[in-house]
N, C-alpha and C positions, 0 to 999 in steps of 0.2 A: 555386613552380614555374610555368611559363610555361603562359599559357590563351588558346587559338588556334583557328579554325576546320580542325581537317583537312582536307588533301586526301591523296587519294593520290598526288601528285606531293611531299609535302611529306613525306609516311611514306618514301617510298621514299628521299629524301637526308637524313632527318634524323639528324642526329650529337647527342653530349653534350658538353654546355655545360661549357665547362672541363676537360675530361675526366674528366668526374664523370656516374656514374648521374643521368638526368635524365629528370623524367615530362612528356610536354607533354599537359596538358589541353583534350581536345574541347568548343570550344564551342559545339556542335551538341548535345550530346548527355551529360546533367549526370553528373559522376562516371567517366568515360571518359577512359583517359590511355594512350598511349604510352609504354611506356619504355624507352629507351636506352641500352645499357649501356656502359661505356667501351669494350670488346670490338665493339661495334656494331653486336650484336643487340638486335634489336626484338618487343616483347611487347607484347599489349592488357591493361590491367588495370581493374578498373571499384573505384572506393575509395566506398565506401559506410559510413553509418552502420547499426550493427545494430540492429534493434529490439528493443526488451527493456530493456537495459543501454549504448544511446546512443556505447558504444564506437566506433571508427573500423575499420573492415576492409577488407583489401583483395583481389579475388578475381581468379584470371588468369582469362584467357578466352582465349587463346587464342597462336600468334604472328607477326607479319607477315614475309613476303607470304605466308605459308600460309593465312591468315584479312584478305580486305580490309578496307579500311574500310568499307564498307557493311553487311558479315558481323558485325564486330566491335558498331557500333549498335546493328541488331538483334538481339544477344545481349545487350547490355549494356539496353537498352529492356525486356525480355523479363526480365531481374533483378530491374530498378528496381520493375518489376509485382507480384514477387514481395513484394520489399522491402515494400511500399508494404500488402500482403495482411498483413503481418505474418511473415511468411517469412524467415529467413537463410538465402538461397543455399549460402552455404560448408557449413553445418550436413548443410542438406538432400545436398550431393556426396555431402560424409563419409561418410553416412548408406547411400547409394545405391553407394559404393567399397567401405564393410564389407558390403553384401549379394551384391554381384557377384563371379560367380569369375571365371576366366577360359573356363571351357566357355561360360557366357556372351556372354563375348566374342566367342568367336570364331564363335558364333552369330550374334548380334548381327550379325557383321562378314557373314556369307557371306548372309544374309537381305536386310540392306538396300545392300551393297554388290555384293560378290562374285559375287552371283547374276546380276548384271546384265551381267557380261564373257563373252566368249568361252569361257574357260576356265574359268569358274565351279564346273565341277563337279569339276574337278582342283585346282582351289584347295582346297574345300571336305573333298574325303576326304585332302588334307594335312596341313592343319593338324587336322582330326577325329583323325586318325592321328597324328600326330606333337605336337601342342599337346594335346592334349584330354586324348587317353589319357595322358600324359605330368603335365603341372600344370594340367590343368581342376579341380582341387578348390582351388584359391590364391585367395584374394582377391584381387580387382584392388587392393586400399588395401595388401598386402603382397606384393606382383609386384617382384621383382626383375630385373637382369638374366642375373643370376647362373641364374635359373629360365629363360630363355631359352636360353642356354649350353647350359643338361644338356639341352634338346631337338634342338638339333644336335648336341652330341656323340651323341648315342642313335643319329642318322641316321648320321653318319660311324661309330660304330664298327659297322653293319652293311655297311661296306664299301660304302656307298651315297653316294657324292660328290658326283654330279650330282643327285641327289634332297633332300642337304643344301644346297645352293646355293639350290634352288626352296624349299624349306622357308623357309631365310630372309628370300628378298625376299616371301613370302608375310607373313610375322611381320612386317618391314618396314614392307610399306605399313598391315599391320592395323593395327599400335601407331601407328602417325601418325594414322590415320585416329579411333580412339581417343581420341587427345590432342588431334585438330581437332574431336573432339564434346563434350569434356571430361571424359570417364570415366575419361578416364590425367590423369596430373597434367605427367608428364616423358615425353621424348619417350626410352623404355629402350632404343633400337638407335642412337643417336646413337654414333657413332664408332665401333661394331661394324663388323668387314671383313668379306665373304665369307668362308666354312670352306674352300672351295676355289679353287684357282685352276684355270681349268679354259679349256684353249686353243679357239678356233674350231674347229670338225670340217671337216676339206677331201677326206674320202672320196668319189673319184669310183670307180665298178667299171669296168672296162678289158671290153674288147669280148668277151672269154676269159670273161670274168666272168659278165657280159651274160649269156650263151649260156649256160653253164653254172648261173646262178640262176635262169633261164626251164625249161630244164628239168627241175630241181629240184624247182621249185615244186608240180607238178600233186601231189608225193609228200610235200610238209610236213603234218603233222600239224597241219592249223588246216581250218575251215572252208569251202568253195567264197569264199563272197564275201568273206571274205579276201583269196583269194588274185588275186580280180580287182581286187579296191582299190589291192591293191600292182603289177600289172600296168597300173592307170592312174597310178599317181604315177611311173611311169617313160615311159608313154606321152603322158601330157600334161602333166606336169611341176609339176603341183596339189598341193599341200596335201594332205594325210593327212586333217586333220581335216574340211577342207572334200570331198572324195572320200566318204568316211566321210558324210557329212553330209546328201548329193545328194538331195534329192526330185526325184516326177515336172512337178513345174511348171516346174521350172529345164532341167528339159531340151528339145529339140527335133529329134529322130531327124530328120524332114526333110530341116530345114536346116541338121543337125550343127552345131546349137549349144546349149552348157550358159553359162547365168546364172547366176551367181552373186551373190544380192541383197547391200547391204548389210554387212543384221545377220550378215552369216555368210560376209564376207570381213574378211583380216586387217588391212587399212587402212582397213575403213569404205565404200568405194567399191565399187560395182556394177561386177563381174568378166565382162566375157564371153568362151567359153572357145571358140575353132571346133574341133571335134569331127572329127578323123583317121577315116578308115575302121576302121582298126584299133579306135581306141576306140571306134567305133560299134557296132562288135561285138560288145565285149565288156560294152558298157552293155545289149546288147539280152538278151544270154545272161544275165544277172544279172535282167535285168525278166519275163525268160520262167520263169528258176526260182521267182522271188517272188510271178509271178500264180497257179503249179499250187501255191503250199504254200499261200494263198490259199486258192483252191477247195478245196483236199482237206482242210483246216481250216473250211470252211463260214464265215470271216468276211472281213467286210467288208477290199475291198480296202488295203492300205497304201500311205500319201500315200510313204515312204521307198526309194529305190531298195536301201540296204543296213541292214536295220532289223536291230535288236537280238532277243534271246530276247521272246516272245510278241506283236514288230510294233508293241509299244507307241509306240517310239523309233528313233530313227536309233541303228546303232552309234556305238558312242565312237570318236574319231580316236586316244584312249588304249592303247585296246585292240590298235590294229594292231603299236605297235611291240613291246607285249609276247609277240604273238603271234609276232612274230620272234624274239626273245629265246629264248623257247620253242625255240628252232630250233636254239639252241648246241650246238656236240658238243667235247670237246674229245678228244683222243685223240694219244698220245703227245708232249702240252705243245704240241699245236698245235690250235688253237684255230678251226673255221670256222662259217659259217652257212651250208647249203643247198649247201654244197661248196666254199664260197668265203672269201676272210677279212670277219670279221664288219662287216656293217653293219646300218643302220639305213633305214624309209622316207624321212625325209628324203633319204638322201644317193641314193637314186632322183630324187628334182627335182633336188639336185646336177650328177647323172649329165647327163638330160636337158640338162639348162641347157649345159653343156661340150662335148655331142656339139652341140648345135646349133651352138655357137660353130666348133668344128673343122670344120667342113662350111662356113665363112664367112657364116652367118647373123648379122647386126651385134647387137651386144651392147643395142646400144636397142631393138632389135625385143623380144630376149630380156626384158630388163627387163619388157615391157609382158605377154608371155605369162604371164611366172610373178608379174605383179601386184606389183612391186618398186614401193616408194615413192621409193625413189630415183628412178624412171622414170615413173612416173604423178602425182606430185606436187613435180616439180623444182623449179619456180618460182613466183612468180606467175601467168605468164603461160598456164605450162601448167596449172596450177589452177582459171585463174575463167576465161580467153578460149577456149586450145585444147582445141576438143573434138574435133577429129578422132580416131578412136578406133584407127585403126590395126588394124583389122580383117581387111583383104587379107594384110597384110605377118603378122598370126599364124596366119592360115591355113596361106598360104604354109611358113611354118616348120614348123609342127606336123608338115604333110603331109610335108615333105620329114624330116623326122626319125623319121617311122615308117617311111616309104622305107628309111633308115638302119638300123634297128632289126629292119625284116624282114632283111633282108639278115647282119646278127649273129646273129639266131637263126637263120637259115638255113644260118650254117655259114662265112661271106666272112671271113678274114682283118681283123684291121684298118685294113690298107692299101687293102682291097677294098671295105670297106665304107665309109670315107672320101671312096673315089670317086664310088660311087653319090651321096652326098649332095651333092658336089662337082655332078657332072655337072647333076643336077636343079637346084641352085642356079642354073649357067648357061646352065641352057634357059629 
């Protein structure tokens, strides 16, 4: 077999020789080979002798481009070590696959991965939920996929479809992630589809709507800061989770503006949001009830504008839509929420995003309010050169769509209400 200096230019075009499974050996890095299969998948494998009994063995490590060459040396370096102590690698997996179950796992996964995403803790009581309780007693050396199967079927047959969907890209990335550490052997979700197929949601609420879920709301059976959470995901057209999320450093009642760092927007990028009269209001009535439970509780103030049971935490953004949920009535096979046909918070930024556009507010503007990657991160140029942030022009918008929005709960027609944001447009 051929013995060559890798690069990663030469992993990424390398074919087999004749059409025949073919290993090409690193000569950087002793016992380190490529292998290519006539299919033209590519694997790191490291071929070592065992200690003990001088036999030839050969151990994967991992597969390319899911594991570079860089990655692949320093595991294969990190063997040789072992090797060299007296150690068989292969032995020791084995050894560490019969002790692991899958509760493990999926520990494992939410500890040093999972935890670190945005949605970390929705990850974590999914798979808890659905993997754990389910084949956490399995060994990862007898994991099949067959045991994956009966944990979405479990979810689908609670009539829960969209939940089985997220179940499995959960399961998904786990078991890669798994099999790029080398605790799985095979990568078990390969060629698994989706359990559902499950269409884009284009739920916008009509101005009837509007009016009718505003005043609804003051009577749903969910908490106050609830229900102001959900009265800014329609007034500023924000994220649930990030709404939900709001401490007091991110904000700026002044100069009606909320920040959004970061770690706690959905692209990565610092959000600034300019803050509506309307929102301003209802951000202060939320701060005014948090500082008297506060006090009348004798503890230290909370950093959280909409914190959790006992202040510890920011509520979950999880919690809001089940709180809607909660809200279902269904009665003579018609089915509403809050008096209206069922939705969800997201489709409140939906909403917003569509009434702005209707009023002639330009869909780039829109983009940049509601933090679209598609519009903050389009190109190059708007990436690393343009920084103009577009500030005036989401003011402008936000303002002129609460215009809109008083004007719907005040009772204006559609047509009436259309105007008002019309006319402000072209003043």
């Amino acid at each position: 077999m051929p013995t060559i200096e890798l690069t990663d230019r030469f992993c990424q075009s390398a074919k087999p020789i004749d059409g025949k499974q073919t290993d090409y050996f690193d000569l950087k890095t002793k016992g380190l080979c490529l292998r290519v299969s006539p299919a033209g998948t590519r694997s790191w494998n490291l071929v070592y002798t065992k200690p003990g009994d001088s036999k030839r063995a050969r151990m994967k490590l991992g597969r390319y481009p899911e594991m570079k060459l860089v990655k692949a040396r320093e595991k294969a370096r990190d063997a040789r070590s072992e090797i060299g102590e007296g150690t068989d690698p292969i032995a020791e997996k084995k050894a560490l696959a019969a002790s692991q179950t899958v509760s493990d796992m999926v520990e494992n996964y939410i500890t040093r991965h999972a935890s670190t995403k945005r949605s970390g803790d929705e990850i974590a009581r999914r798979l808890r939920k659905n993997v754990s309780d389910t084949i956490g007693t399995i060994k990862l050396s007898e994991l099949h996929r067959r045991d994956l199967t009966r944990c979405i079927d479990a979810v689908k047959d609670r009539g829960a479809d969209v939940e089985a969907n997220r179940v499995f890209e959960d399961m998904r990335a786990m078991v890669r992630w798994a099999r790029g550490r080398g605790d799985l052997d095979e990568n078990l979700v390969e060629g698994m589809k989706r359990p559902t197929e499950t269409s884009e949601r284009d739920r916008v609420l009509l101005a009837e709507e509007i009016k009718t879920m505003w005043k609804e709301l003051p009577d749903a059976d969910m908490r106050e800061s609830t229900r102001r959470i959900l009265r800014l995901c329609l007034v500023t057209g924000q994220r649930v989770g990030e709404i939900a999320g709001m401490v007091r450093d991110e904000i700026d009642l002044d100069q009606r503006l909320w920040t959004i760092p970061p770690a706690r927007a959905k692209n990565k990028r610092e959000h600034v949001v300019p803050l509506s009269e309307m929102a301003v209001a209802i951000i202060r009535e939320q701060l005014s009830a948090v500082e008297a439970l506060d006090e009348r509780k004798g503890r230290v103030p909370t950093p959280f504008i909409f914190p959790g049971p006992g202040s510890r935490a920011a509520v979950t953004g999880a919690s809001i839509p089940k709180a809607v949920k909660r809200e279902e009535v269904t009665k003579r096979e018609t089915t509403t929420i809050m008096g209206i046909t069922p939705w969800t918070p997201h489709d409140l930024r939906r909403t917003a995003a569509t009434r702005m556009e209707e009023i002639g507010i330009s869909p780039f503007i829109i983009g940049h309010v509601l933090n679209h990657v598609s519009a903050t991160k389009a190109s190059i140029t708007s990436r690393v050169y343009a920084r103009y942030d577009y500030a005036k022009e989401k003011r402008e918008a936000l303002d002129l769509w609460a215009e809109q929005l008083r004007a719907i709960i005040a009772g204006a027609d559609r047509e009436s209400a259309l105007q008002v944001g019309k006319v402000a447009v072209q003043s």
